[in-house]
VOVEXDO-320306 format. One record per residue (C-alpha): residue number from 1; residue in one letter; z, x, y. Coordinates in nm, 3 decimals. Each point is the difference from the previous one (the first is absolute). Layout:
<nodes>
<node n="NUM" res="A" pz="Z" px="X" py="Y"/>
...
</nodes>
This chain:
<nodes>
<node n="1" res="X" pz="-1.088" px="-0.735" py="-1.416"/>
<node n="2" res="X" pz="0.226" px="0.260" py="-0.131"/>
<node n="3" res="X" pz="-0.125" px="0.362" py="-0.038"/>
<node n="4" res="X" pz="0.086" px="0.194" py="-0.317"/>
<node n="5" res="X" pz="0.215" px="0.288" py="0.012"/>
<node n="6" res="X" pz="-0.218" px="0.372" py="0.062"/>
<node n="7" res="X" pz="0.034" px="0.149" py="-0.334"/>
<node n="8" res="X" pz="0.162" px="0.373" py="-0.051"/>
<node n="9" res="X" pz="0.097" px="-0.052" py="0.415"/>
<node n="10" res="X" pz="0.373" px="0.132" py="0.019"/>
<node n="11" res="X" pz="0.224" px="-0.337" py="0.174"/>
<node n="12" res="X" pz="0.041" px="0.183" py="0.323"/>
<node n="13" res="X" pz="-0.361" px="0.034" py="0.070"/>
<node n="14" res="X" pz="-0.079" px="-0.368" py="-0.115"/>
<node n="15" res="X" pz="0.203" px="-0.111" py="0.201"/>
<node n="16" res="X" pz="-0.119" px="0.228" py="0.299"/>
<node n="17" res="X" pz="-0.352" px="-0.160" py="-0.076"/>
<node n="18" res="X" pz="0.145" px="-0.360" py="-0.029"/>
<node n="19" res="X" pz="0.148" px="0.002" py="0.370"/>
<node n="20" res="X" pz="-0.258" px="0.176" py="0.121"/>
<node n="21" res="X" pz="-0.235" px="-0.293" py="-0.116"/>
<node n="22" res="X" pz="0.255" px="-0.234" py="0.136"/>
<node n="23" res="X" pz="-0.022" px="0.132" py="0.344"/>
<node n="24" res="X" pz="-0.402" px="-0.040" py="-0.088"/>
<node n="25" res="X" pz="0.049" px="-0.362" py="-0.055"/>
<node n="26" res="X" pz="0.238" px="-0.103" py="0.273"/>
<node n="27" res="X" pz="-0.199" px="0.170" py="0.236"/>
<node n="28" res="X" pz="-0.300" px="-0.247" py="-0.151"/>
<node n="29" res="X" pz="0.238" px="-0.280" py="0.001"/>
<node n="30" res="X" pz="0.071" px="-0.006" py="0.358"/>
<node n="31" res="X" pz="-0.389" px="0.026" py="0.100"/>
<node n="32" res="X" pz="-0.023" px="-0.316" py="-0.232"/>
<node n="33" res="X" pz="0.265" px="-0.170" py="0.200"/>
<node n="34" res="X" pz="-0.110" px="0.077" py="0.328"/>
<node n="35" res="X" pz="-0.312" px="-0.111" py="-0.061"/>
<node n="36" res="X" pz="0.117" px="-0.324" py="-0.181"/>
<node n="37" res="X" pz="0.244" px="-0.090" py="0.289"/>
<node n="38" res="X" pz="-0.272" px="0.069" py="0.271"/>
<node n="39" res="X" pz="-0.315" px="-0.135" py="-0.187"/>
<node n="40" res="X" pz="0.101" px="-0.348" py="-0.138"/>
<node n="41" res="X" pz="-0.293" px="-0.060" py="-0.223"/>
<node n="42" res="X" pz="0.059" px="0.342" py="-0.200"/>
<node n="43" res="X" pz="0.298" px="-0.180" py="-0.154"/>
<node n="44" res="X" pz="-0.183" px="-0.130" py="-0.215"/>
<node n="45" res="X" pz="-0.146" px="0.159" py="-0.348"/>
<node n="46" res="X" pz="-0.153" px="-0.107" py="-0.335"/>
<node n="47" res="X" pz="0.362" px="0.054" py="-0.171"/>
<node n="48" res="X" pz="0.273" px="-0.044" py="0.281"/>
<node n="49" res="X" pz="0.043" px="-0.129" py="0.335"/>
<node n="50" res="X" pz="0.249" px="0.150" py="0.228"/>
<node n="51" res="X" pz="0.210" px="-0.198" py="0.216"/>
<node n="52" res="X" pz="0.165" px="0.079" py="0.304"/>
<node n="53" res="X" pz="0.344" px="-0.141" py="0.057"/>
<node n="54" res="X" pz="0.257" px="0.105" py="0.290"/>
<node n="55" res="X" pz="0.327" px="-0.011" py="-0.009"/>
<node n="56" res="X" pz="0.341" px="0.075" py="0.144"/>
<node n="57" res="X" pz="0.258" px="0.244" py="-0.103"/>
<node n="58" res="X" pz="0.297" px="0.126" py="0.147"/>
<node n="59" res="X" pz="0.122" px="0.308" py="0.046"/>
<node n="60" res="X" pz="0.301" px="0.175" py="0.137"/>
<node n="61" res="X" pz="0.008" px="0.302" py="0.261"/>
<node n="62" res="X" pz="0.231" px="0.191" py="-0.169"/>
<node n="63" res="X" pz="-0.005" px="0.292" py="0.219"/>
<node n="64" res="X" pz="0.127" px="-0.269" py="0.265"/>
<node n="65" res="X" pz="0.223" px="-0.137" py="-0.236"/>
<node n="66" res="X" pz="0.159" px="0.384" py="-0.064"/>
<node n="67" res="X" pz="-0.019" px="0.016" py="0.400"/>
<node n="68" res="X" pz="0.211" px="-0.329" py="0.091"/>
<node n="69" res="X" pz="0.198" px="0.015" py="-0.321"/>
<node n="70" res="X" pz="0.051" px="0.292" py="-0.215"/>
<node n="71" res="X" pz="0.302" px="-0.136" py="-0.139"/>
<node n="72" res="X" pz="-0.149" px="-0.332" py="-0.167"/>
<node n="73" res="X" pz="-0.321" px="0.234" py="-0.093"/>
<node n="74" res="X" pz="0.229" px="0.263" py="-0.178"/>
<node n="75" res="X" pz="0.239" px="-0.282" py="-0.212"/>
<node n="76" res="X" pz="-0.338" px="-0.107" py="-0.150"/>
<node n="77" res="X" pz="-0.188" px="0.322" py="-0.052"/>
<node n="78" res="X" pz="-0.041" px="0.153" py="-0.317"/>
<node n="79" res="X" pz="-0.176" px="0.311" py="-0.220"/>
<node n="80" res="X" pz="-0.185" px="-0.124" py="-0.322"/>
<node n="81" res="X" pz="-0.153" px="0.299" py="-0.234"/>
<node n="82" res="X" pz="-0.342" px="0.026" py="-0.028"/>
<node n="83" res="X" pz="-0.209" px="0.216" py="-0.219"/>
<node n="84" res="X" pz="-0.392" px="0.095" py="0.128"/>
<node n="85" res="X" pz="-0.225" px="0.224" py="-0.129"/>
<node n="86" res="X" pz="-0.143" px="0.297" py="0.262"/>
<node n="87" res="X" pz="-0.268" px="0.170" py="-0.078"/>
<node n="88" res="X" pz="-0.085" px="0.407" py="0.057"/>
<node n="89" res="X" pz="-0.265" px="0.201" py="-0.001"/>
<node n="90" res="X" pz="-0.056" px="0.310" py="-0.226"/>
<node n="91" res="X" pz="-0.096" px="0.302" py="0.144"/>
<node n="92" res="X" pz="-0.263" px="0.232" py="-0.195"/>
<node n="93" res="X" pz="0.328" px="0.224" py="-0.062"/>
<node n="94" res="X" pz="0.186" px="-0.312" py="-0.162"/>
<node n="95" res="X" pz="0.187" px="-0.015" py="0.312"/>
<node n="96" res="X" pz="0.131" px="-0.412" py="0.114"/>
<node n="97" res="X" pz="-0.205" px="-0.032" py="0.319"/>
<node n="98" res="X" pz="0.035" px="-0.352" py="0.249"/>
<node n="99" res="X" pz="-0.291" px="-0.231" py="-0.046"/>
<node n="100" res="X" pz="-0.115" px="0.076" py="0.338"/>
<node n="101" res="X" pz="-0.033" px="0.371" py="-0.018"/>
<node n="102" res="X" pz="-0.191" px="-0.012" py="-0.313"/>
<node n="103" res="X" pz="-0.232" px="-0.250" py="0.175"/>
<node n="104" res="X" pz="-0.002" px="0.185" py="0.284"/>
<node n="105" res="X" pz="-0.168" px="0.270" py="-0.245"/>
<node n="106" res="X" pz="-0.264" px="-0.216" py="-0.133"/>
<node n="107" res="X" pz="0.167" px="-0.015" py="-0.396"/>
<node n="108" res="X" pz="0.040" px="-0.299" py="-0.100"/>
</nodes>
């Protein structure tokens, strides 16, 4: 299910409207998976079943590591570039305004 791009909607505010109906979803999504994990018999649907499998994964302190040795951590540290995309608010007076503050306002 993919939804069409809003037509005449500038890019910025698309994509304003696109994460904010991602945050809509994942919020959705993790009701789903609570409820699937505690509630065995909602895992299945018409469509889909769910499974639940565990797992192990490992993972490395690396504030310890930096702690006990800086050295080793340092030699194999590195900066890639990255390139994201922030959004701003505009203010009634075409001023760039922070998400928050604009929300803070009530404009969305």
């Amino acid at each position: 299910m993919s939804t069409p791009p809003l037509s005449n909607v500038p890019p910025a505010d698309e994509l304003f409207a696109v994460r904010d109906e991602i945050k809509r979803l994942k919020a959705r999504e993790d009701i789903l998976r609570a409820l699937m994990l505690a509630d065995p018999s909602a895992r299945t649907g018409n469509a889909y079943a769910a499974e639940v499998k565990e797992l192990m994964t490992e993972r490395t302190d690396l504030v310890e590591m930096r702690k006990m040795h800086p050295a080793i951590v340092e030699q194999f540290t590195f900066q890639l570039p990255q390139k994201r995309v922030e959004l701003r608010g505009i203010s009634e007076d075409g001023e760039l305004v922070s998400l928050r503050s604009k929300a803070a306002k009530g404009v969305a």
